[in-house]
N, C-alpha and C positions, 0 to 999 in steps of 0.2 A: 774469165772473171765476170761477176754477175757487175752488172752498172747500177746506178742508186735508184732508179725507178723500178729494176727490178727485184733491189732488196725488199722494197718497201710494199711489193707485192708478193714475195714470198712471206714475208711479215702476217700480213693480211689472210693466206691462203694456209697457212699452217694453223694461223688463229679459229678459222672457218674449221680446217679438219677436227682441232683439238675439240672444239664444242659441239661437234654433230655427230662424237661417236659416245655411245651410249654411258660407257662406264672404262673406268682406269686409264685416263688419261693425266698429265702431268699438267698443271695448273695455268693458263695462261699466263701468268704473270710473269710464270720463272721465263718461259720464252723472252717476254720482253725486255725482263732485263737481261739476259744473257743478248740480245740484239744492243740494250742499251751499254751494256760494257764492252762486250766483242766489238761490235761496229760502229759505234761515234752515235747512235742516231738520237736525236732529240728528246727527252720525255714526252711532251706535248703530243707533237706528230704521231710516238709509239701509241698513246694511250688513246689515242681517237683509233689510228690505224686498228688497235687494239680492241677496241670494243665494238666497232663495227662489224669486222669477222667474228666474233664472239656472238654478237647475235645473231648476226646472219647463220652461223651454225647451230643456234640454239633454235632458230626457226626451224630450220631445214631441222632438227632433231625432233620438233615438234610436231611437224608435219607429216614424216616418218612415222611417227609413232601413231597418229589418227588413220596412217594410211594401214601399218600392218596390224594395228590393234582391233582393226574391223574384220579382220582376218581370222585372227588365233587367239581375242578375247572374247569371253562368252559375252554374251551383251548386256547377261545382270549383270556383271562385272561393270562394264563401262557406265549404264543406268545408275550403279550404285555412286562411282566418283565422279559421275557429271552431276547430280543432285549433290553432292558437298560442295563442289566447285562455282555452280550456281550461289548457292549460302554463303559461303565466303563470298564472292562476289557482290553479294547485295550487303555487304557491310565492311564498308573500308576499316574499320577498327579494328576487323580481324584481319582483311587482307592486305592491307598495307604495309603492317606488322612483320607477316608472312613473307612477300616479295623481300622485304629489307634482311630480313635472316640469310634468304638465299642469295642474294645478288650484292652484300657489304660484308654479310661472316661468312665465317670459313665452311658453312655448309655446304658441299656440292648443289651446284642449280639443276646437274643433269636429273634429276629427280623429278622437278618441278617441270619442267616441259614436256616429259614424257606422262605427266596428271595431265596436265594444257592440254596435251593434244589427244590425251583419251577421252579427254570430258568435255574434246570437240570446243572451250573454253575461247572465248576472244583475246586474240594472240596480240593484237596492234598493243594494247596498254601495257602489257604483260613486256612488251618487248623494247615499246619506248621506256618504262622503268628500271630495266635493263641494261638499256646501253648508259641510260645517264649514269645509273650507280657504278658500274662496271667501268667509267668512264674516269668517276673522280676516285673510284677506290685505283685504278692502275697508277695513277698521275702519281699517287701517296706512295703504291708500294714500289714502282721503279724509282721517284725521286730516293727511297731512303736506303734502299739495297745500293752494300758496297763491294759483295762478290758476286761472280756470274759462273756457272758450269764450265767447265774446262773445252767441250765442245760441244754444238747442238744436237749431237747424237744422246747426250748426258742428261740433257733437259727435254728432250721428245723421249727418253727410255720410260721405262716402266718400274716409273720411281714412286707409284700409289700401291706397287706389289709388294710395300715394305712394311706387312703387318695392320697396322690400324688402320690406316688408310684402307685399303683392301677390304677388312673388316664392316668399315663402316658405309662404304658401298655397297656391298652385298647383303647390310643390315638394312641401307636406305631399299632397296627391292625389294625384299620381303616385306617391309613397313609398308609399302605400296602394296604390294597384295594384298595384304592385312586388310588395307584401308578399301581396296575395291570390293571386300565379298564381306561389307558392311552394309545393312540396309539403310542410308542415312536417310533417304526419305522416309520413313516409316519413326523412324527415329530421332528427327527433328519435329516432324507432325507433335509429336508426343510433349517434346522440350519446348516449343512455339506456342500451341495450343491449349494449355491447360484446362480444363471444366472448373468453369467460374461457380462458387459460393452462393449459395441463394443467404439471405439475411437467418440471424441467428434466434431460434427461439427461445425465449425469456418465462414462457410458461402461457398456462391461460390467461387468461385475464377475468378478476372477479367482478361478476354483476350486480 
C-alpha cells in the first residue's frame, strides 16, 4: 500500500508525465478527479498539487522542444515564429488574450509551449500565468465533477483517440507548421509600417 505522502507524489508525477508528452494525452483534470473521488484527497491540495506538475511538464515540454527543434527545424522555420512570438509579446492585448484561451478553454496548451520553446520565447511569464490559471480552473473543475473513471488505468488510457479530440491535435500541428514557414517579419514590417501621405493637392494656385 502506497501511504499518503506517496499518493500525493504520485499525484504530482503523473501530472508532470501527462504535460511533457507532446500530444494525446488525457486531460489533467480527469486525473484529479478520479484521485479526488477514488481517494478522499482534498480539492485544494489536488489543485496546487495539480498545477505544479502541469507546469513543471509544460516546462520541461518546452524546453524539449528548443532543445530538438534546433535539431530537425530548419531555422527559417523557427526565425519565422520567433518573430510572431516577439509581436505578441510586445502587446499584451494580444497576448494575454492568447495565454487565457490556452490555459482556461478547452484548447490544448501542448501547442503553445512547443511555439515557446521554438521561438526560444521567455518561459518564466508564460509559466507563472499557467500555473495560476490552471490553478483556479482545476479547483472549478474537481470541486463540480460527481463521477470519477472506474480505475486510473481508464483516465491515463487513450481517451483523446476518440475521434475529435485526435482530430484536433493533429489539426493543432499542422497549424503550427503553417504558422512557422510564414514570413511574419516581412509581413508585419508591412502591417506596422505603412508609407505616410504627403498633403493632398488642391490644384495651382492663381496669381
Amino acid at each position: 500500500m502506497i501511504d499518503q505522502a506517496g499518493v500525493w507524489l504520485l499525484v504530482w508525477g503523473l501530472a508532470v508525465a501527462i504535460n511533457v508528452v507532446p500530444a494525446f494525452m488525457p486531460p489533467t483534470w480527469a486525473l484529479l478527479v478520479y484521485f479526488h473521488v477514488g481517494h478522499g484527497l482534498d480539492v485544494l491540495p489536488l489543485a496546487i498539487i495539480g498545477a505544479f506538475g502541469s507546469t513543471v511538464g509544460r516546462a520541461l515540454l518546452a524546453l524539449l522542444s528548443r532543445a530538438v527543434g534546433e535539431r530537425i527545424i530548419p531555422a527559417r522555420w523557427r526565425e519565422n515564429i520567433t518573430a510572431l512570438a516577439a509581436t505578441i509579446a510586445e502587446r499584451p492585448a494580444i497576448g494575454l488574450p492568447s495565454l487565457a484561451l490556452f490555459t482556461l478553454g478547452p484548447v490544448p496548451s501542448n501547442h503553445l509551449f512547443i511555439a515557446a520553446g521554438l521561438a526560444h520565447a521567455p518561459l518564466a511569464p508564460i509559466l507563472a500565468f499557467f500555473a495560476i490559471t490552471r490553478f483556479a480552473s482545476y479547483v472549478i473543475w474537481v470541486s463540480a465533477a460527481t463521477v470519477a473513471a472506474d480505475s486510473l488505468q481508464e483516465v491515463l488510457g487513450p481517451r483523446l483517440g476518440s475521434g475529435l479530440a485526435a482530430v484536433m491535435q493533429l489539426a493543432g500541428f499542422l497549424l503550427l507548421i503553417l504558422v512557422m514557414q510564414i514570413d511574419w517579419a516581412k509581413h508585419l514590417r508591412r502591417w506596422t509600417h505603412r508609407p505616410e501621405r504627403g498633403p493632398e493637392r488642391t490644384g495651382d494656385s492663381v496669381s
